[in-house]
C-alpha positions as CSV (number, residue, x, y, z in Angstrom):
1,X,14.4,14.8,-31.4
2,X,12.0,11.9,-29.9
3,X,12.5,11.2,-26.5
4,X,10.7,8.1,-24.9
5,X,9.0,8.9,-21.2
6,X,8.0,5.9,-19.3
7,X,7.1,5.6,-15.7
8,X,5.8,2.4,-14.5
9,X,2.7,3.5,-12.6
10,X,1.9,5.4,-16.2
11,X,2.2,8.6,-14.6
12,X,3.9,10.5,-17.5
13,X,1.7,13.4,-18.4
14,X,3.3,15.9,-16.5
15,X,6.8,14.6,-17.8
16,X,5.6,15.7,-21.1
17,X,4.4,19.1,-20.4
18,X,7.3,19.9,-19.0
19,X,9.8,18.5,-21.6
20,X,7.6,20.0,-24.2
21,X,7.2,23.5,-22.5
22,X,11.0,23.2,-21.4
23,X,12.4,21.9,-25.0
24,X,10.3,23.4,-27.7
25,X,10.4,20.9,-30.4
26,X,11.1,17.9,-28.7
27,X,8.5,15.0,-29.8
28,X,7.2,12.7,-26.6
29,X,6.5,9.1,-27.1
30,X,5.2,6.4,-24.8
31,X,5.2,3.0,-25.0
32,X,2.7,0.1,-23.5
33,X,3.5,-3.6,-23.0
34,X,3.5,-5.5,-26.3
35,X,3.7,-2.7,-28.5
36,X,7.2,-1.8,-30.7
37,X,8.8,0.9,-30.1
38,X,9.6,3.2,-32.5
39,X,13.0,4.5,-32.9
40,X,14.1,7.4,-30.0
41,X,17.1,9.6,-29.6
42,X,16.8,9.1,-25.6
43,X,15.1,7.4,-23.2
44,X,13.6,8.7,-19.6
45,X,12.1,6.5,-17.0
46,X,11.3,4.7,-13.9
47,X,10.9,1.4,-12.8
48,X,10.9,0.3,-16.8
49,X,9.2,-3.3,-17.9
50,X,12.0,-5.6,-18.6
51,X,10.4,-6.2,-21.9
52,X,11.0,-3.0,-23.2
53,X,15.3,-2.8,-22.5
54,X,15.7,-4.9,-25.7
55,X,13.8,-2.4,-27.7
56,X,16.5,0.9,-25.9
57,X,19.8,-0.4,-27.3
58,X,19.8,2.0,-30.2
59,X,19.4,5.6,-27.8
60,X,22.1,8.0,-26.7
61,X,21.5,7.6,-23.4
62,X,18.8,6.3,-20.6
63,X,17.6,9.3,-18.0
64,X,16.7,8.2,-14.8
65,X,13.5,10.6,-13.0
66,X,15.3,9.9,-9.5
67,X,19.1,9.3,-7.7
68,X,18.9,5.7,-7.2
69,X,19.6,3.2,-10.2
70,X,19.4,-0.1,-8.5
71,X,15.5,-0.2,-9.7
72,X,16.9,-0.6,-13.3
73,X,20.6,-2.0,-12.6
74,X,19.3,-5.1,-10.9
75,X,18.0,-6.3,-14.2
76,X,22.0,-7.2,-15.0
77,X,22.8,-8.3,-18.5
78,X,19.5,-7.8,-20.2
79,X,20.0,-3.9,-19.8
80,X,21.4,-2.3,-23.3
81,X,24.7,-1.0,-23.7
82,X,24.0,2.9,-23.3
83,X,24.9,5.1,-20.7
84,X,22.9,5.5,-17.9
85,X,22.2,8.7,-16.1
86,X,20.6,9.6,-12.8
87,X,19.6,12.3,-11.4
88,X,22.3,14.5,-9.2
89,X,20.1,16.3,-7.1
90,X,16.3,17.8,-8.6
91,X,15.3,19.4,-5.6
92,X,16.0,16.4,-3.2
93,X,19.3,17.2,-1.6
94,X,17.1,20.1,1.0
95,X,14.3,17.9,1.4
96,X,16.8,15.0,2.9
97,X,18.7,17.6,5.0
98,X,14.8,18.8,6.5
99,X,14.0,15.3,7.4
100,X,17.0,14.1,9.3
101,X,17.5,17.4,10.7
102,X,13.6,16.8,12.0
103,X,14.5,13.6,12.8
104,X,18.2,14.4,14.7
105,X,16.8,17.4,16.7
106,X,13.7,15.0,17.7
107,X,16.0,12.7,19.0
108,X,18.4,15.4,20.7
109,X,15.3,17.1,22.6
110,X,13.8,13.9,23.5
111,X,10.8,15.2,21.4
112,X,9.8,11.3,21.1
113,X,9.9,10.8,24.8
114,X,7.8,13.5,25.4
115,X,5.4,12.6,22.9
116,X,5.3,9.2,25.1
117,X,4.6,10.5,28.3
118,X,1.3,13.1,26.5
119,X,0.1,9.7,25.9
120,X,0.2,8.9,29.1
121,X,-1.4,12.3,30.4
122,X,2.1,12.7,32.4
123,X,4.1,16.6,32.9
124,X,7.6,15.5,33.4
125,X,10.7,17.4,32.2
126,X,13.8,15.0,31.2
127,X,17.4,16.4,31.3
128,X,18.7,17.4,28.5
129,X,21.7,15.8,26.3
130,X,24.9,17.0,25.7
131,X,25.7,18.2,21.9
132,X,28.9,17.0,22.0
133,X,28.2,13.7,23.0
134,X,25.3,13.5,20.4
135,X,27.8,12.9,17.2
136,X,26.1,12.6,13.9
137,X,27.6,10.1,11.1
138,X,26.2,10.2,7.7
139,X,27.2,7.1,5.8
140,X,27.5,8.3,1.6
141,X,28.6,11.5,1.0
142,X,27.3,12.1,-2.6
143,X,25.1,15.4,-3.3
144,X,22.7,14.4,-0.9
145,X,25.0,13.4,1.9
146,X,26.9,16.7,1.7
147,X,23.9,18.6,2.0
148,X,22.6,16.5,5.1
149,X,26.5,17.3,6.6
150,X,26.0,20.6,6.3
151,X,22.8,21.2,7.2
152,X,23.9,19.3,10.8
153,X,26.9,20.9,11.5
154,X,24.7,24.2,10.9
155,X,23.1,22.5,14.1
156,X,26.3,22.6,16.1
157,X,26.4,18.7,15.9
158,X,29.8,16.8,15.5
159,X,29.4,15.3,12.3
160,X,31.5,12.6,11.3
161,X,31.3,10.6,7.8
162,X,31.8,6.8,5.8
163,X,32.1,6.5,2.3
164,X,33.5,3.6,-0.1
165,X,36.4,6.2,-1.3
166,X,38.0,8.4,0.6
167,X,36.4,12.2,1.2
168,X,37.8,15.0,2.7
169,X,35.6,17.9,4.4
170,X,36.6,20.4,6.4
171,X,34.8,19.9,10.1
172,X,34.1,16.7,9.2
173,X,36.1,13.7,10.6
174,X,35.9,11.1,7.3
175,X,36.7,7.5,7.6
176,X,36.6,5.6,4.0
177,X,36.4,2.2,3.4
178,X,35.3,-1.7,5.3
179,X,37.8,-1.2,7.0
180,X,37.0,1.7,8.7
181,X,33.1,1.0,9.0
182,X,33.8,0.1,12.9
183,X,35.3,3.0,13.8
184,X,32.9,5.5,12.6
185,X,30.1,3.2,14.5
186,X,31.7,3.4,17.8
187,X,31.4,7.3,17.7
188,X,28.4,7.9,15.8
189,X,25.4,8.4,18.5
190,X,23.0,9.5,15.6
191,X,23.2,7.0,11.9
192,X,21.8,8.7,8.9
193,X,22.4,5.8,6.1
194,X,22.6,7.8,2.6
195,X,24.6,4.8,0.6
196,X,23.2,3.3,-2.7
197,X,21.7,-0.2,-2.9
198,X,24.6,-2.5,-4.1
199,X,25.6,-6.1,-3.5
200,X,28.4,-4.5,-0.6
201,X,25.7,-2.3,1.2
202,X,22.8,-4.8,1.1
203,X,22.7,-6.1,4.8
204,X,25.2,-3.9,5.6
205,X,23.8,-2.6,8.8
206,X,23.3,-6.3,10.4
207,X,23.4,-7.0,14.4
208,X,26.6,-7.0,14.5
209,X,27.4,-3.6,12.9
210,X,24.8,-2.4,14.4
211,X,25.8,-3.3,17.9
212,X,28.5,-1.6,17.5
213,X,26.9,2.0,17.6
214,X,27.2,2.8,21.5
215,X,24.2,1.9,23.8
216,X,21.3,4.7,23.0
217,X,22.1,5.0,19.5
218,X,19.9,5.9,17.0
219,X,19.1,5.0,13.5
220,X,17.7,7.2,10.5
221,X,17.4,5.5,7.5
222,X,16.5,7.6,4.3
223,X,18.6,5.3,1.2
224,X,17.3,2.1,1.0
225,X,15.6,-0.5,3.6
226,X,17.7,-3.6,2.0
227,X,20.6,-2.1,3.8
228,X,19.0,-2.8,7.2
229,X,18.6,-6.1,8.3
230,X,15.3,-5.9,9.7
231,X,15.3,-8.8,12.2
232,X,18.2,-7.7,13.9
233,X,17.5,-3.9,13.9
234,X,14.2,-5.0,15.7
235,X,15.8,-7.2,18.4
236,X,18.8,-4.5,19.2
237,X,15.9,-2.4,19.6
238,X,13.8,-4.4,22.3
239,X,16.8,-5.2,24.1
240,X,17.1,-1.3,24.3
241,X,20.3,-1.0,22.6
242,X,19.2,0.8,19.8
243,X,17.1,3.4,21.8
244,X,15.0,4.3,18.7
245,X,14.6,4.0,14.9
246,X,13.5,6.7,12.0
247,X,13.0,4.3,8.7
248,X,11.5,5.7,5.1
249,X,12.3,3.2,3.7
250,X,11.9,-0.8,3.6
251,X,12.8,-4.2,1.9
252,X,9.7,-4.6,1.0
253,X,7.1,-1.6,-0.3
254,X,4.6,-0.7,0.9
255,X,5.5,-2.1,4.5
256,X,3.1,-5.2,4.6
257,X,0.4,-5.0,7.0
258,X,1.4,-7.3,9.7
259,X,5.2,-6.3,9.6
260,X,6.2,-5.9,13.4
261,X,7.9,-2.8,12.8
262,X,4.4,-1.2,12.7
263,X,3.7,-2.4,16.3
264,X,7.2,-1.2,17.6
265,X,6.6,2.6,19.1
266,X,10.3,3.5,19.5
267,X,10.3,3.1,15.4
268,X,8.9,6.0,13.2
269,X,7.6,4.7,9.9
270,X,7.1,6.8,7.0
271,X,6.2,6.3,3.4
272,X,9.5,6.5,1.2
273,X,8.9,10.2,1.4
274,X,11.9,12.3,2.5
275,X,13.0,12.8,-0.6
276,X,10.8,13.5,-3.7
277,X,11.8,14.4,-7.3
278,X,10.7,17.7,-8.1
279,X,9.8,17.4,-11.6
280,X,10.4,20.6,-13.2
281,X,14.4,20.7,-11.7
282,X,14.7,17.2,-12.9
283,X,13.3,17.8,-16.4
284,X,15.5,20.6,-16.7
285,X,18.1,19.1,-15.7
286,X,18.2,16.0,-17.8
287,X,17.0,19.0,-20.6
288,X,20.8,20.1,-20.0
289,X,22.3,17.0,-20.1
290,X,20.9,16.1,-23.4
291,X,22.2,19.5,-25.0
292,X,25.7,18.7,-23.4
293,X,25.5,15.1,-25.2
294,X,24.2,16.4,-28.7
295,X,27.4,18.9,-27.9
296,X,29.7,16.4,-27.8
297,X,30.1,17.1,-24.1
298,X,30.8,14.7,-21.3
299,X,28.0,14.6,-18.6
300,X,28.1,14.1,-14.2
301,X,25.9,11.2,-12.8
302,X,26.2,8.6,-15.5
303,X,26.1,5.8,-13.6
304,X,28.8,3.0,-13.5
305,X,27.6,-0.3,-13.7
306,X,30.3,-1.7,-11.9
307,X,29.7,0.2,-8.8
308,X,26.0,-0.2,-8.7
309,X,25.8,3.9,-8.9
């Protein structure tokens, strides 16, 4: 079996140890712009060259090495017709739940205020908020959004949730659907975006969506920064609406130099980190998705196309 690995910062060595250590007999090739690829049972990569798509229409399927496909759906048409697969999990699902926990409870203690007022050399205890007032709402409720769900109500937080279909969890009050998108913002007090990139959710959160979170909301956004508009998070934020903002990530990467979000103090920037692909769960598991499709065997997390996930 010959299994392509491509990663577009070339970073693939470790790939291949792993597949090779995990899947005794499995052959590794790479492939470089301009050169033909040779023929390949499967494909594995991330953020792929559009020149070599063309040269994948003849493999079983096309691994993804993370959860989000819009890197590689957004190239439309020119992608082959093979199934797609993403990762369900690898590792990430905990990691997400430790950072908007982190960035929840930082919230709920006034953790950010304090950190304000040590700037200022000032000793000044604030009162403390009420847990039922401080309702969480976790928009996508895939593997990742479950996790994050349960890892808040484990908190003691009301949780509520918004997905495109509709969910039900026990604890959890679900709303599913445009046309319920208003009604889980007037009662979320803490927003934890989780939802894909597609052509419904890009913008999604503009001013007016946004506005409609209850004065002193807050944001946390871990899926992807396209889904913000960034003008209008910044102005609901200086007029104090919006009393703060945790973003990882951005519409544009890395977050340019003289982006004003940098200069904003009630918005914590980090670097597209609070989720990471652990490589050895993620090679094993695309290890057992491969030996479910040479079984004949149907597979979770192919993506559909139509979706955008």
């Amino acid at each position: 079996m010959r299994v392509l690995l491509y990663r577009g910062d070339g970073q693939i060595g470790p790939w291949a140890e792993d597949l090779a250590r995990l899947m005794p007999g499995v052959e590794t090739v790479s492939w470089q712009e301009g050169e033909t690829l040779a023929a390949c049972d499967y494909a594995v990569l991330w953020n792929p060259a559009p020149s070599l798509l063309p040269q994948l229409a003849s493999v079983k399927a096309i691994f993804l090495m993370g959860a989000g496909a819009d890197a590689l759906l957004k190239f439309g048409d020119a992608l082959p017709d093979v199934p797609i697969v993403r990762l369900g999990d690898a590792g990430m699902a905990v990691q997400m739940a430790e950072y908007v926990a982190y960035a929840t409870l930082r919230y709920f203690r006034r953790f950010d205020e304090y950190e304000e007022q040590a700037r200022h050399g000032l000793w000044s205890p604030l009162p403390t908020y009420a847990k039922e007032e401080f309702t969480v709402g976790v928009m996508g409720l895939g593997k990742l959004g479950l996790r994050v769900v349960e890892t808040m109500r484990g908190f003691g937080f009301p949780v509520r949730g918004w997905s495109r279909t509709a969910k039900d969890i026990p604890g959890v009050d679900c709303y599913a659907g445009m046309e319920a998108l208003d009604d889980f913002l007037r009662g979320t007090r803490v927003l934890v975006s989780l939802l894909p990139l597609t052509p419904e959710t890009n913008n999604l959160l503009d001013r007016r969506r946004l506005s409609t979170l209850p004065q002193g909301a807050y944001l946390i956004n871990v899926a992807r920064g396209a889904q913000v508009a960034e003008p209008d998070l910044l102005t609901l934020i200086r007029a104090g609406h919006i009393a703060g903002a945790t973003l990882d990530v951005f519409r544009n990467e890395p977050l340019p130099a003289p982006h004003p979000f940098w200069e904003e103090p009630r918005i914590t920037i980090t670097p597209h980190i609070s989720a990471l692909t652990v490589r050895s769960e993620a090679v094993r598991q695309i290890i057992a998705k491969i030996t479910a499709i040479e079984a004949g065997q149907q597979v979770d997390d192919v993506v559909d196309r139509s979706l955008g996930y």
